[in-house]
C-alpha positions in Angstrom: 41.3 -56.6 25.4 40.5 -58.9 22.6 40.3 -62.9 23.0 40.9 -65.6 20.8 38.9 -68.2 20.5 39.0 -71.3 18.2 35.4 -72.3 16.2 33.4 -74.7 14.3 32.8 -73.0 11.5 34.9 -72.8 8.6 36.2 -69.5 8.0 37.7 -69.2 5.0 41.2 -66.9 3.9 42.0 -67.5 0.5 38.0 -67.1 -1.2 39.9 -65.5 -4.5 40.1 -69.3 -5.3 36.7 -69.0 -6.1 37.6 -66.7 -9.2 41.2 -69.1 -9.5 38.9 -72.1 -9.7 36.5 -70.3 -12.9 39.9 -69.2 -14.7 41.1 -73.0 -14.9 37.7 -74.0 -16.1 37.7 -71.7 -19.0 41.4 -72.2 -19.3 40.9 -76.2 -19.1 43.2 -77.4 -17.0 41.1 -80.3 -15.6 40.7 -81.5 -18.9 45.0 -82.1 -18.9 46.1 -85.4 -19.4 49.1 -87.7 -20.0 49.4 -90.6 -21.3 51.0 -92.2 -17.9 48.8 -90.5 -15.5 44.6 -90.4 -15.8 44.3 -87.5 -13.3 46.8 -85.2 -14.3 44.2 -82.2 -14.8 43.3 -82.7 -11.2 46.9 -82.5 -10.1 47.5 -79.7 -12.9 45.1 -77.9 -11.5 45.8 -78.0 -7.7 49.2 -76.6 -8.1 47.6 -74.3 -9.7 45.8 -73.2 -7.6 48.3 -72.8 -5.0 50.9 -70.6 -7.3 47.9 -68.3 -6.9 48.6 -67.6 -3.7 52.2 -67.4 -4.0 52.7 -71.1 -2.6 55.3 -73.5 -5.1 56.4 -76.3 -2.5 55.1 -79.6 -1.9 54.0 -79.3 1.4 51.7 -76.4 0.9 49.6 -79.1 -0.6 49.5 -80.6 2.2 47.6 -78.2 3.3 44.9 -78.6 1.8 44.3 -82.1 2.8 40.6 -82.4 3.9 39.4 -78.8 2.3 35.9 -78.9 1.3 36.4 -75.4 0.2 39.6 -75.9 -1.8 37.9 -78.9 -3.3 34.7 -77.2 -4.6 36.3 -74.2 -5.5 38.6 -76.0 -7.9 36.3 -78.3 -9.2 38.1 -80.9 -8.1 36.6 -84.7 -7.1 39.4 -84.7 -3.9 42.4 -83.7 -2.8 45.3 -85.1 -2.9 48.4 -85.8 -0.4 51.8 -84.2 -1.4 53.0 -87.3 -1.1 50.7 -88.5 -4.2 51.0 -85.7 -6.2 54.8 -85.9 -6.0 54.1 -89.3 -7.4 52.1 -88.3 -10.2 54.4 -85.5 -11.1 57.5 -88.1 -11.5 55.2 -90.0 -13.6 53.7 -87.1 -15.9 57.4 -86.1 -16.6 58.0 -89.5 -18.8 56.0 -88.0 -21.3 56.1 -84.3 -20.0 56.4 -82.6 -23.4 52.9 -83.5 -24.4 51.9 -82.0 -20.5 53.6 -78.8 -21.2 52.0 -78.3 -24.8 49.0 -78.7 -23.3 49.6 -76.2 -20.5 51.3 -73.8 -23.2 47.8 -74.1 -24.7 45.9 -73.6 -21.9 48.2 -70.3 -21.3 46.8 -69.4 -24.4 43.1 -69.4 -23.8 43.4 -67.1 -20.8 45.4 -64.8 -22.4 42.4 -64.5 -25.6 40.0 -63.4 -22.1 42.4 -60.1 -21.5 42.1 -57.2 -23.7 46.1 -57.0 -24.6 47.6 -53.4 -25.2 50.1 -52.2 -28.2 52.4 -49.3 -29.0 51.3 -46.9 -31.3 54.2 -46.3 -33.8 53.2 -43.7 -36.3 49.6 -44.7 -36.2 49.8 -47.9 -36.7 49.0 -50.6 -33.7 52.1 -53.3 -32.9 52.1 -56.0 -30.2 55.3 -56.0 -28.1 56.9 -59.4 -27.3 59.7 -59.4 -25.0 61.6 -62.5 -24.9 64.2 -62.4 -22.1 66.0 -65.0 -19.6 66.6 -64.8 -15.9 68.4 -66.8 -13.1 66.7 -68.6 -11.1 68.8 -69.5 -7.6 68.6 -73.0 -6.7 72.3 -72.9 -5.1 73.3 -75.7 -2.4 70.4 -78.5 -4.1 71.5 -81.3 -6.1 68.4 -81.1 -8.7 69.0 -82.2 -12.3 69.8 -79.2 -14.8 71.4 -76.6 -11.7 74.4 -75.3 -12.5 76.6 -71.7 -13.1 74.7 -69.0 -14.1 76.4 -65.7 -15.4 74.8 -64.2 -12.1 78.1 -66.4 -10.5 75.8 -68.6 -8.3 73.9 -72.5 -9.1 70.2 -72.3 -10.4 68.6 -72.5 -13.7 68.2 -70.2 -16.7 64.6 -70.7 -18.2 63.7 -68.4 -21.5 60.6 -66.3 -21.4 58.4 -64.5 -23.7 55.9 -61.6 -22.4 53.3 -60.1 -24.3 51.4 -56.7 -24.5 52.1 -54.0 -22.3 50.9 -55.8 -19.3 53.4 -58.8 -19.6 51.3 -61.5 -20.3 53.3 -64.7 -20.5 53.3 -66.4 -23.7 55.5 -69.3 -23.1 58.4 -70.0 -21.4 61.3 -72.8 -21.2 63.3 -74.1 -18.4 66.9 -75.0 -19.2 70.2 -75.5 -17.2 71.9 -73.0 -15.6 75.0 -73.0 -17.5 73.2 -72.9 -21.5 73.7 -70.1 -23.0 70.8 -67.6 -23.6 71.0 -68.2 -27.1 71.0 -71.8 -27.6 67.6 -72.9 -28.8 66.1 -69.5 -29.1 65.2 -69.9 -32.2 63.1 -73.0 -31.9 61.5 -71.0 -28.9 60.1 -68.4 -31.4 59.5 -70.9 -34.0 57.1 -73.1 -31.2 55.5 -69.5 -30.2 54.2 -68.4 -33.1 51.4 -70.1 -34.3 50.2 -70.1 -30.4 50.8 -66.1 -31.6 49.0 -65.3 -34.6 46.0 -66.7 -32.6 45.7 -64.5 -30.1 47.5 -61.1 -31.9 44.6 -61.3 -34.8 45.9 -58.3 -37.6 48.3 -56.8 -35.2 51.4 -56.7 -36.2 54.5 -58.3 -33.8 57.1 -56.1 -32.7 60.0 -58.5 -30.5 62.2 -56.9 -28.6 65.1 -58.8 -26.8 69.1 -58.4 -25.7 72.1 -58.6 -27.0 73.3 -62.0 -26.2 70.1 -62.5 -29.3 71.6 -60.6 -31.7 71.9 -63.8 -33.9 71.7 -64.0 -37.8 69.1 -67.1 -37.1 67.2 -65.1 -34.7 67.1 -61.8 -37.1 65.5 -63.9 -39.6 63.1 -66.0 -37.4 61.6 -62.6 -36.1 61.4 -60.9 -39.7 60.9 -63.3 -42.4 56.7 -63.1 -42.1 54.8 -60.1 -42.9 53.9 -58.1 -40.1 56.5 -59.4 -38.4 59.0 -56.5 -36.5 62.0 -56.5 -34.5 64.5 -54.4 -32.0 67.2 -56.3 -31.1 70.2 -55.1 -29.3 73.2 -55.3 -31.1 76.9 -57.2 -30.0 79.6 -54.9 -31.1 82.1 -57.5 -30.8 85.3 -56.0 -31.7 83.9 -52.9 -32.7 85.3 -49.9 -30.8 83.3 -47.3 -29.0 85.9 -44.7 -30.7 85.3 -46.3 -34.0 81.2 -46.0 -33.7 82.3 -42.1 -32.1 84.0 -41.1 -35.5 80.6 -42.6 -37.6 78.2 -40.9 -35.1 79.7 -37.4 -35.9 79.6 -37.8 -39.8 76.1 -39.7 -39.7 74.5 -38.9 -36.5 71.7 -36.4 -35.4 73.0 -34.1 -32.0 70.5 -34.0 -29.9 69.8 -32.1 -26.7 71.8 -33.1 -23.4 73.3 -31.6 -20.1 76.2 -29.7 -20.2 79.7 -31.6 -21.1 78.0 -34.4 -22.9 77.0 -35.0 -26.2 74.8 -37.1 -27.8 74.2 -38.5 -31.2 71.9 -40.7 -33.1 70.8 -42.2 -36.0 70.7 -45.2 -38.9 73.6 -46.9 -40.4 73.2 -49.2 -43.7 74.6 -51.9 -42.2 72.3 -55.0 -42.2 72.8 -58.5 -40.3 74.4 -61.3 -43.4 75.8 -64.6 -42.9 77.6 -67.0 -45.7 76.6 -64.3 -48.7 72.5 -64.3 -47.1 71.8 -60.3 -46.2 68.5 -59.5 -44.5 68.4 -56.1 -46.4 65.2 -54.7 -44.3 67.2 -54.8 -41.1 69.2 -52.2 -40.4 70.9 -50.7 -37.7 70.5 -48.0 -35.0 73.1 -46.2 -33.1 73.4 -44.0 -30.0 76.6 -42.4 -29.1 77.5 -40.4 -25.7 80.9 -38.4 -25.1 81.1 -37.3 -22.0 83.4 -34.5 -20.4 82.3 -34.7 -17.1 80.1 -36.8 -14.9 76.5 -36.0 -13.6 78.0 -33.8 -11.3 79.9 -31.3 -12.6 83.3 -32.5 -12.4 85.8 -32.9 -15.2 87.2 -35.9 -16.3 90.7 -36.7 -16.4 89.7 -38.6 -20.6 86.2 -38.0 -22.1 84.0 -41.5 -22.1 82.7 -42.8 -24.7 79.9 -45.3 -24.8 78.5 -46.8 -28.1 74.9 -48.9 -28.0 73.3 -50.0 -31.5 70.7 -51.9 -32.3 68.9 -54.0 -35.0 65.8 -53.1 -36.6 63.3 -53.4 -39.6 60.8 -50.4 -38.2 60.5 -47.6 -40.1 60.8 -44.8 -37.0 62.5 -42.7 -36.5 66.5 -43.5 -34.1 64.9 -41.8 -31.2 61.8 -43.5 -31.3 63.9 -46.7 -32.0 65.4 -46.2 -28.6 63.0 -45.3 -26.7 60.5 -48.6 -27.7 63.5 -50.5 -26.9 63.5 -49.3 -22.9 60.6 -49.8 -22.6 62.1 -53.9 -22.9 63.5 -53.0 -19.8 59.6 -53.8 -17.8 60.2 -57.7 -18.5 62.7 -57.8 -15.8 59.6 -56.6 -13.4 57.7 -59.6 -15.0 60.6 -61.4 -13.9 60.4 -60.2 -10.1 56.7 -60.8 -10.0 57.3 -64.5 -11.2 60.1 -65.3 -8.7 59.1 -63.1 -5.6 55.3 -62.4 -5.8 55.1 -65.9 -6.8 57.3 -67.6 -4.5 58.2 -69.3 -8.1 62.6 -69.5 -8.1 63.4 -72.7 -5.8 61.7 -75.2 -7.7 61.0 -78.0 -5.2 61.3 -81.4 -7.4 64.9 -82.8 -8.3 63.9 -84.0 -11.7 64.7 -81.7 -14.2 61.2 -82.5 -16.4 59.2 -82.2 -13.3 60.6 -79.2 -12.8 59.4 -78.3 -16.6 55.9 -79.0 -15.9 56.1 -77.1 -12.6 57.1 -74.0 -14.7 54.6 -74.1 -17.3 51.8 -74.5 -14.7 53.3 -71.4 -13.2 53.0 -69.4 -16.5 49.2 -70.4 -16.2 49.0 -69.2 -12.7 50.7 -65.9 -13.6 48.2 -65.3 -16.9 45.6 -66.3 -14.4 46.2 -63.5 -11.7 47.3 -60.7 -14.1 43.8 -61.3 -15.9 42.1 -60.7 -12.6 44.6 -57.5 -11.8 44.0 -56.0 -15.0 40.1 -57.0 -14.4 40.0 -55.5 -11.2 41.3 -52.2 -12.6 37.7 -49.3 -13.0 38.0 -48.0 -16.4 38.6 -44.7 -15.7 42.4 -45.4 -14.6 43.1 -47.8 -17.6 44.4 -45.2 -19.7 47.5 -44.6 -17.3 48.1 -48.0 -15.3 48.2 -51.0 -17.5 48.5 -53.8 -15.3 48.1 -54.1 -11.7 51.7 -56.2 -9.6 50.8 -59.7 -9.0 51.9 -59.7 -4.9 48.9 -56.8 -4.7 46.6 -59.1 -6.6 47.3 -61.8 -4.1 46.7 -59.6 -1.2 43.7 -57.9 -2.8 41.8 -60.3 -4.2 42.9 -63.7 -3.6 43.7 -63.4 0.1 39.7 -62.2 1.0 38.6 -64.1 3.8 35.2 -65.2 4.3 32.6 -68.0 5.6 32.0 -71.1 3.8 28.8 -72.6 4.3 26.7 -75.6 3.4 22.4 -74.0 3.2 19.8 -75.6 2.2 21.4 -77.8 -0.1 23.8 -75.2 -1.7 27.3 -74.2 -1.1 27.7 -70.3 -0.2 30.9 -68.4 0.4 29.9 -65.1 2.6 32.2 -62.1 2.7 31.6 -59.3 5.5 29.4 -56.6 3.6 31.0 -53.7 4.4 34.3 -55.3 3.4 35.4 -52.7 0.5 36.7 -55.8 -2.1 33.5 -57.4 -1.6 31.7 -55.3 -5.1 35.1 -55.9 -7.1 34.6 -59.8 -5.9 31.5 -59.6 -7.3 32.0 -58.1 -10.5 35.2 -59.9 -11.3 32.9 -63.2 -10.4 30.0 -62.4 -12.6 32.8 -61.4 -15.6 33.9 -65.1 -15.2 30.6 -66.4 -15.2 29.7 -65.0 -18.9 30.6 -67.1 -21.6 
């Protein structure tokens, strides 16, 4: 039988704060500041510390009252009480725009550190960016800026844009429940993009993003530069499915599919104009199914027909078209990671701008651990797995427990040395110690 004992010395369970702690330094989150609040880095960088381990509330910080450990880790001159960083927070948010362009910055700089993955489209090299929204439940709170989201419950509806293939967050904006996804996208991409063409370098920008984006404004923010591509999926409106069936079978390619259904693609020369303005290099892709009977085998009473199109400026081929634009269908697992791995959905403050600053310091956090996840990956298995989830970064690497000690003068975390993360704890370390 094993018995438990309580001890002096200080044993240690969250020692990937030690890699968290290098990440904001490069990053420079203690070098944050508002014009209300001197210490704002400190307080930036203590929450973020705790979205690293999947901890968004107030009284987590609380926690960490009295933490040598958490202190040196972060770099930080002391803790604070939740109690004062709730005060700080209501005061950075009088002035919480020039907090979060700082933090979108600092988002920035540890997404340069990662090497960022593309598509290859006909031999040429394109970085995805998926912008998307999600709900965020914050149902039975009063907090500024909750209220009906299309998912029928009270919560928020922030705007977020992912980049690469291994979701890096780029930006993201919190906003009521109720707007609608489109209102103010187009400043979103607009405030993005210079933040963008530092870190893409030559590549050219392929966005990818839903229907309820399908805009005229939004066409043109994502195509009028040069290198500059788009797949956007296209509102038919008032356009029938049997209308789009008729065009399919004069225009469209068949291609292969189970018995009693048919398929068709292919490219219409219809482009996106408003008010006499046509954006001539956009056109648009269709795909068109019939079906005769379901997956099973059984016949339907009338055949179904579904219609899906899309807006473009790429020079593929339909199929290819389509199948790039699935793969948009991966930022709703960003999503997930953010809101479950994360713990990041109820926000805790009732003040919509604190809130705001909350969310952006969770995009660094996020950039933070999917650099060490995508670190922590051996070369070898690169080629097929891109990024690594978030909740198994936190378990891996964050959540290694060890001894903290005080020797001769020097501060030393120990970890068991037959614990198996302990050379991946070390390499990811000495990679964040190189300049």
């Amino acid at each position: 039988m094993i018995k438990i004992q309580g001890t002096t010395e200080n044993i240690e369970s969250k020692g990937g704060l030690l890699l968290i702690g290098k990440i904001a330094q490069k990053a420079g989150l203690g070098n944050i500041h508002g014009t209300e609040v001197s210490k704002a880095g400190a307080v930036i960088t203590s929450l973020f510390a705790l979205m690293a381990e999947g901890k968004s509330d107030y009284e987590s910080m609380g926690e960490k009252r009295g933490s040598l450990f958490f202190k040196e880790a972060m770099g930080l001159e002391k803790v604070f009480s939740k109690d004062t960083v709730r005060l700080y927070l209501g005061q950075m948010a009088q002035d919480a725009d020039v907090v979060i362009r700082q933090l979108r910055e600092s988002a920035a700089k540890i997404i340069r550190k990662a090497p960022l993955h593309g598509l290859w489209i006909k031999g040429r090299n394109y970085l995805p960016v998926d912008i998307d929204t999600m709900t965020m439940d914050n149902s039975k709170s009063r907090k500024e800026g909750v209220s009906r989201t299309y998912q029928g419950y009270d919560g928020f509806h922030p705007i977020f844009a992912y980049i690469g293939k291994e979701g890096y967050m780029l930006d993201c904006e919190l906003r009521p429940g109720s707007q609608h996804c489109q209102n103010g996208t187009v400043e979103f991409i607009q405030g993005m993009q210079k933040r963008l063409r530092s870190i893409k370098g030559n590549k050219r920008i392929l966005y990818r993003m839903d229907s309820g984006n399908d805009s005229f404004e939004t066409l043109k923010a994502v195509t009028e530069e040069k290198g500059q591509y788009c797949i956007i999926k296209r509102n038919k409106r008032k356009e029938s499915d049997e209308t789009w069936l008729k065009r399919a079978r004069r225009h469209g390619v068949r291609v292969k599919s189970r018995k009693g259904k048919k398929v068709w693609v292919g490219t219409m020369q219809i482009h996106p104009r408003k008010k006499g303005e046509v954006l001539k290099d956009v056109r648009c892709v269709f795909e068109v199914t019939e079906r005769k009977t379901d997956s099973a085998g059984n016949k339907l009473l009338f055949p179904e027909v579904e219609a899906n199109t899309w807006w473009t400026n790429l020079g593929c081929e339909a199929e290819k078209v389509i199948e790039l634009y699935h793969g948009h269908a991966t930022s709703e697992q960003f999503h997930s990671e953010l809101k479950h791995d994360m713990g990041v959905e109820r926000l805790p403050s009732g003040k919509f701008e604190v809130n705001r600053i909350l969310l952006s310091i969770a995009m660094n956090a996020y950039n933070a651990l999917r650099l060490l996840g995508q670190s922590s990956m051996e070369m070898k298995s690169r080629g097929k797995l891109k990024r690594r989830r978030l909740g198994k970064v936190i378990r891996d690497i964050i959540c290694v427990a060890g001894k903290f000690v005080k020797h001769a003068g020097e501060l030393v975390f120990k970890i068991y040395e037959k614990n198996p993360v302990l050379p991946l704890f070390l390499r990811l370390n000495a990679a964040l110690d190189c300049p």
